[in-house]
TORKOL-4160 file (C-alpha; in steps of 0.2 Angstrom, whole numbers, padded with zeros to 4 digits, m for minus):
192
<pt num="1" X="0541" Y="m0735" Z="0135"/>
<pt num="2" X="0540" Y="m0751" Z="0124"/>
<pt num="3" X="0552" Y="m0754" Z="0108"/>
<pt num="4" X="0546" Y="m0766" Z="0096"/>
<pt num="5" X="0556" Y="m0776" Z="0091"/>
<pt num="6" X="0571" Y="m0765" Z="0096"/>
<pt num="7" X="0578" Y="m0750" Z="0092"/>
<pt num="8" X="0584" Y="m0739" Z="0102"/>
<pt num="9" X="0581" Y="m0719" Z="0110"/>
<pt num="10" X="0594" Y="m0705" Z="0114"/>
<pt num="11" X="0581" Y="m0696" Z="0124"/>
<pt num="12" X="0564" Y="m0697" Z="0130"/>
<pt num="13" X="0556" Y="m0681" Z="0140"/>
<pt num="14" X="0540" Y="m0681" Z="0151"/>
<pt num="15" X="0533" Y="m0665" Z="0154"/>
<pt num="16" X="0521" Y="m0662" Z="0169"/>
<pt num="17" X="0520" Y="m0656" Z="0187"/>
<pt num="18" X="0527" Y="m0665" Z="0202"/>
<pt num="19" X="0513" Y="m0672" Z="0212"/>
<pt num="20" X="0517" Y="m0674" Z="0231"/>
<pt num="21" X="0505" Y="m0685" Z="0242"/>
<pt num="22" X="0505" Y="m0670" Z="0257"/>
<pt num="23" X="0493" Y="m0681" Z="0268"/>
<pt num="24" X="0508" Y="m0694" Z="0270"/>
<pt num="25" X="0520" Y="m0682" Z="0278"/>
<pt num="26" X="0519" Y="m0681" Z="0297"/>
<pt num="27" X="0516" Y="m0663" Z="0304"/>
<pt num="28" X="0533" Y="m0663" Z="0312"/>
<pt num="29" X="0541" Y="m0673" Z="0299"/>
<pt num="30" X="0556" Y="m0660" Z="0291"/>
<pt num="31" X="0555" Y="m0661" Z="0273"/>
<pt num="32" X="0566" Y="m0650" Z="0257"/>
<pt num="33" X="0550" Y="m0635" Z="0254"/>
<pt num="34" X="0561" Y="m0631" Z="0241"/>
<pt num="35" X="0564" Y="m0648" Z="0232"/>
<pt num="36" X="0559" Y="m0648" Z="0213"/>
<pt num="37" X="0554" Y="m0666" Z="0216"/>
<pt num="38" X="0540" Y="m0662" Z="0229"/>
<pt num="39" X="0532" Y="m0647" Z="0219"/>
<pt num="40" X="0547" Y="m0632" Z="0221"/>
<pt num="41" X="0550" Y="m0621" Z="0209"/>
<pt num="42" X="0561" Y="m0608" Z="0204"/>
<pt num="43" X="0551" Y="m0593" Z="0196"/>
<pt num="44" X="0564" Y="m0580" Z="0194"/>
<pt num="45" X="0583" Y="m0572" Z="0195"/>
<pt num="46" X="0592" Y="m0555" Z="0189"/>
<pt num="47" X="0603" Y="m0566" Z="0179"/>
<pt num="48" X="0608" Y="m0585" Z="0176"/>
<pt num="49" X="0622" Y="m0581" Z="0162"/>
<pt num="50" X="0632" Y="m0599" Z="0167"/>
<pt num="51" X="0620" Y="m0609" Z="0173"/>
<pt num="52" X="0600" Y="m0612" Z="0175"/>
<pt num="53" X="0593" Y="m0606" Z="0192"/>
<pt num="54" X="0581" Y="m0624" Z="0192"/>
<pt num="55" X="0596" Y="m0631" Z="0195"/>
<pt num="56" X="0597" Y="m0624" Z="0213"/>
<pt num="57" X="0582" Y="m0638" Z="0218"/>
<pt num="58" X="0587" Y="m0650" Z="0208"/>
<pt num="59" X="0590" Y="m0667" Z="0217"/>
<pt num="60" X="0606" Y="m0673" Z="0221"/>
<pt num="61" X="0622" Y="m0662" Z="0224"/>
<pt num="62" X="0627" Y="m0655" Z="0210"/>
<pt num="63" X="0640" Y="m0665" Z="0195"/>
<pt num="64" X="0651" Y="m0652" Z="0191"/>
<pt num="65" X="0649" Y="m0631" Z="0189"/>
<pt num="66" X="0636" Y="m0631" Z="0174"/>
<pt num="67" X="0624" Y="m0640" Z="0186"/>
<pt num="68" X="0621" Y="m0627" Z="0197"/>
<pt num="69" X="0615" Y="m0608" Z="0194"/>
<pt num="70" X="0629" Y="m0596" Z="0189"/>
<pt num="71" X="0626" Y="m0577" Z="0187"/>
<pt num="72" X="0641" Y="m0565" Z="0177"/>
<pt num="73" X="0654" Y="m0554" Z="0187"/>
<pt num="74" X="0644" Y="m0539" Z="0190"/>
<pt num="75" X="0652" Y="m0523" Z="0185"/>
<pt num="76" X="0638" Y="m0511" Z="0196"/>
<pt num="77" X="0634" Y="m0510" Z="0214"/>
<pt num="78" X="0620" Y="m0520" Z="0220"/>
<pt num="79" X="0618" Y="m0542" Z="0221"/>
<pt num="80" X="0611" Y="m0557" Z="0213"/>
<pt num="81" X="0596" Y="m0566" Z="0216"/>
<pt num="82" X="0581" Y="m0579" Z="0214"/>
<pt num="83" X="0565" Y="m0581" Z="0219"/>
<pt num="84" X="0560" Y="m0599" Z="0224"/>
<pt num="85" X="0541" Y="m0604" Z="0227"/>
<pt num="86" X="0541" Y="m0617" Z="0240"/>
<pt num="87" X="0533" Y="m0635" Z="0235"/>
<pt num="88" X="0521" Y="m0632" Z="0251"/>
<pt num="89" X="0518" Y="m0617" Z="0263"/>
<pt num="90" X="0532" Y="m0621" Z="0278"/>
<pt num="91" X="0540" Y="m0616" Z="0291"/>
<pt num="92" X="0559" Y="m0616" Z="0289"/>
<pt num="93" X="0569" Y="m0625" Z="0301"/>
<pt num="94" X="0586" Y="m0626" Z="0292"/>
<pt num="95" X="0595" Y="m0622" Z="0275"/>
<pt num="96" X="0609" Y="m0627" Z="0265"/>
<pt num="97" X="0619" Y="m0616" Z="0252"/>
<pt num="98" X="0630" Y="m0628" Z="0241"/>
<pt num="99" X="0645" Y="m0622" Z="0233"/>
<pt num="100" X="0652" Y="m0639" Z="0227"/>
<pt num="101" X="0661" Y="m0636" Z="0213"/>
<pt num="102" X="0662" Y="m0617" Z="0212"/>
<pt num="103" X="0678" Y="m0612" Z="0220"/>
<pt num="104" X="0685" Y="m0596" Z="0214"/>
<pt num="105" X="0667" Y="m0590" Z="0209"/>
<pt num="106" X="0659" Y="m0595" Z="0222"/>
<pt num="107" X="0648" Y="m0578" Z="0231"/>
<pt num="108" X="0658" Y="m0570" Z="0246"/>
<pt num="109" X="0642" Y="m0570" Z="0255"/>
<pt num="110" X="0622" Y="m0575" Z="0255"/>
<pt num="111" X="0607" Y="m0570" Z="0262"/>
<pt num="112" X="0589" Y="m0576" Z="0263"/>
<pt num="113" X="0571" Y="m0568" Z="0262"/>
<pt num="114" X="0553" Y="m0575" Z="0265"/>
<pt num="115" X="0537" Y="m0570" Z="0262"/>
<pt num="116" X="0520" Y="m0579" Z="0263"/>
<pt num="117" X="0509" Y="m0573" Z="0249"/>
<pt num="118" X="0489" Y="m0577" Z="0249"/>
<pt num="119" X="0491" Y="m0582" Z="0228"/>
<pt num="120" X="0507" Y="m0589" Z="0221"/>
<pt num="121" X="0517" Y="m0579" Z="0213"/>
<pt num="122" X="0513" Y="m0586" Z="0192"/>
<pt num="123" X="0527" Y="m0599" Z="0187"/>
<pt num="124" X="0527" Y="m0591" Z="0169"/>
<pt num="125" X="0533" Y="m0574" Z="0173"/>
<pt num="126" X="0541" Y="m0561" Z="0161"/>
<pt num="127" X="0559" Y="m0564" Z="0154"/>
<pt num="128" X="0567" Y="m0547" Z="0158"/>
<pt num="129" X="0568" Y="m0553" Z="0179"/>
<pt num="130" X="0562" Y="m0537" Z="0182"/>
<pt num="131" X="0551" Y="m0538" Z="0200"/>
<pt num="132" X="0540" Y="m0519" Z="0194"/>
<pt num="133" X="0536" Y="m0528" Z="0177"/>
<pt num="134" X="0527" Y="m0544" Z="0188"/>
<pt num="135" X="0521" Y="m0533" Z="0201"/>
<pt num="136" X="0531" Y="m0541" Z="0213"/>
<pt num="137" X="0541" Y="m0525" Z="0219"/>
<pt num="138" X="0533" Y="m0519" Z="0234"/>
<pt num="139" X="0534" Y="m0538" Z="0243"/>
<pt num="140" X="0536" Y="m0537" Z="0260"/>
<pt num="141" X="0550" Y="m0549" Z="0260"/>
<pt num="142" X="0556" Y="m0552" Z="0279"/>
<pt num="143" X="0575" Y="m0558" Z="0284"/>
<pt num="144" X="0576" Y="m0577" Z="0286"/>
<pt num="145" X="0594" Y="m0580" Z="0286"/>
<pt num="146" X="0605" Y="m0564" Z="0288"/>
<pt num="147" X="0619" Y="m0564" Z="0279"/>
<pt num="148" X="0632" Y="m0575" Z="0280"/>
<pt num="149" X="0650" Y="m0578" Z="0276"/>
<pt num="150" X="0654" Y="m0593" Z="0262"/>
<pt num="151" X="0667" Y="m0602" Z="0256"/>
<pt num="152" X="0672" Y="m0610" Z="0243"/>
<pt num="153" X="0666" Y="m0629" Z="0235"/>
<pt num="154" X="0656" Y="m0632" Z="0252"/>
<pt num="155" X="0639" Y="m0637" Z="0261"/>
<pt num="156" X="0636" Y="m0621" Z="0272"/>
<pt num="157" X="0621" Y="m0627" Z="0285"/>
<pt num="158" X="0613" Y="m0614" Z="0294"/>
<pt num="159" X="0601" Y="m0617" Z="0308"/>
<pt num="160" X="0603" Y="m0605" Z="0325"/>
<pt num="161" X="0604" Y="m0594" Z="0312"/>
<pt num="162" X="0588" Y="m0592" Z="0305"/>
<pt num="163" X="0573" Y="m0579" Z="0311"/>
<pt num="164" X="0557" Y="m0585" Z="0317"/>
<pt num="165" X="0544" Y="m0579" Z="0304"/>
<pt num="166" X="0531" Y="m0594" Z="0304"/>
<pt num="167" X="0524" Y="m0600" Z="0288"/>
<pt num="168" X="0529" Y="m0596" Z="0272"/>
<pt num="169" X="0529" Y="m0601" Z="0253"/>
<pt num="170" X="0542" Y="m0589" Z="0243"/>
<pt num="171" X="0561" Y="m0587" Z="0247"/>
<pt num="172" X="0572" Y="m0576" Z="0239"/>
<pt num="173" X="0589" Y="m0582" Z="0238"/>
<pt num="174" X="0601" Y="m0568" Z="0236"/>
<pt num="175" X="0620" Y="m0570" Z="0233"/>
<pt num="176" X="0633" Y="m0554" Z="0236"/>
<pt num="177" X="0638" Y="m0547" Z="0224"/>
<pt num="178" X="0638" Y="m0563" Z="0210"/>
<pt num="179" X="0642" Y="m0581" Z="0209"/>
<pt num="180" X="0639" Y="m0597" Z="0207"/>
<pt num="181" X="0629" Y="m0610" Z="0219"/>
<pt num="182" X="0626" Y="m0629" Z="0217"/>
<pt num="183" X="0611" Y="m0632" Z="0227"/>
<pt num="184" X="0599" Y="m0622" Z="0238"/>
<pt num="185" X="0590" Y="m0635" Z="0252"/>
<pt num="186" X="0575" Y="m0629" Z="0263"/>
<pt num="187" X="0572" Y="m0641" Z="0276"/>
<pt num="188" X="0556" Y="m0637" Z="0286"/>
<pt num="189" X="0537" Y="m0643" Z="0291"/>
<pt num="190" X="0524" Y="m0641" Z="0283"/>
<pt num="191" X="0511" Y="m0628" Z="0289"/>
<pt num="192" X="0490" Y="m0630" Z="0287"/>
């Protein structure tokens, strides 16, 4: 960005698709799958009331409680979630669930499913979240993590934890019953 002869800009916003040279990353080298910086993205979630659910893989831990993803108190039986497609089909070798900053709203507990789908799931899909409306119902998610106790404004690591699935490329984070999370890391290696 040049100014001539000055001036000044309050915001300048580049639009595109993060491009990740995969050729330079060693096939035992652990990398963040899920990191929006290497090609992650969040596609979907039930509810984001408080907070964007991009903000889960976004870098950095997060500033404060509207930099992470927040859904309301639910009123109903049943839990929150987000679907993540990975930057790079993987193998998960370790996650992090981040509650900084959330600390009486934080979810009492977290799970996580993977699936490897042949076609990515489409990064534009339908507003109303609902998985029958994109197809997306009968997904033969598998347990990755089981679920696990939180706790408040915390990294939670989780490694002996994990099942063995081998490669996948779509997570599903999902939060009991509601909350709010700062970040969501997926360290792992990449698979061919």
């Amino acid at each position: 960005l040049h100014i001539y002869p000055d001036g000044g800009v309050a915001r300048l916003r580049v639009y595109g698709e993060p491009h990740m040279d995969w050729s330079t990353i060693g096939a035992d080298q652990i990398i963040d799958l899920s990191a929006s910086w290497h090609g992650g993205l969040a596609l979907a979630c039930n509810d984001q009331h408080f907070g964007d659910m991009g903000n889960l893989i976004a870098p950095g831990r997060g500033k404060n409680m509207g930099d992470g993803w927040e859904t309301r108190r639910r009123r109903t039986p049943g839990n929150d979630w987000v679907i993540l497609r990975l930057a790079r089909k993987g193998e998960v070798r370790k996650i992090e669930v981040d509650t900084n900053f959330f600390k009486g709203n934080y979810p009492d507990r977290c799970s996580v499913d993977a699936v490897f789908l042949p076609v990515d799931l489409p990064s534009n899909l339908p507003a109303d979240n609902s998985p029958e409306s994109w197809g997306t119902a009968n997904i033969a998610w598998q347990t990755l993590l089981p679920e696990q106790k939180l706790q408040a404004d915390r990294q939670h690591f989780f490694e002996a934890e994990l099942q063995t699935l081998g490669a996948v490329n779509h997570l599903r984070l999902n939060i009991f019953p509601d909350g709010g999370v700062s970040r969501f890391r997926v360290s792992g290696v990449k698979a061919d």
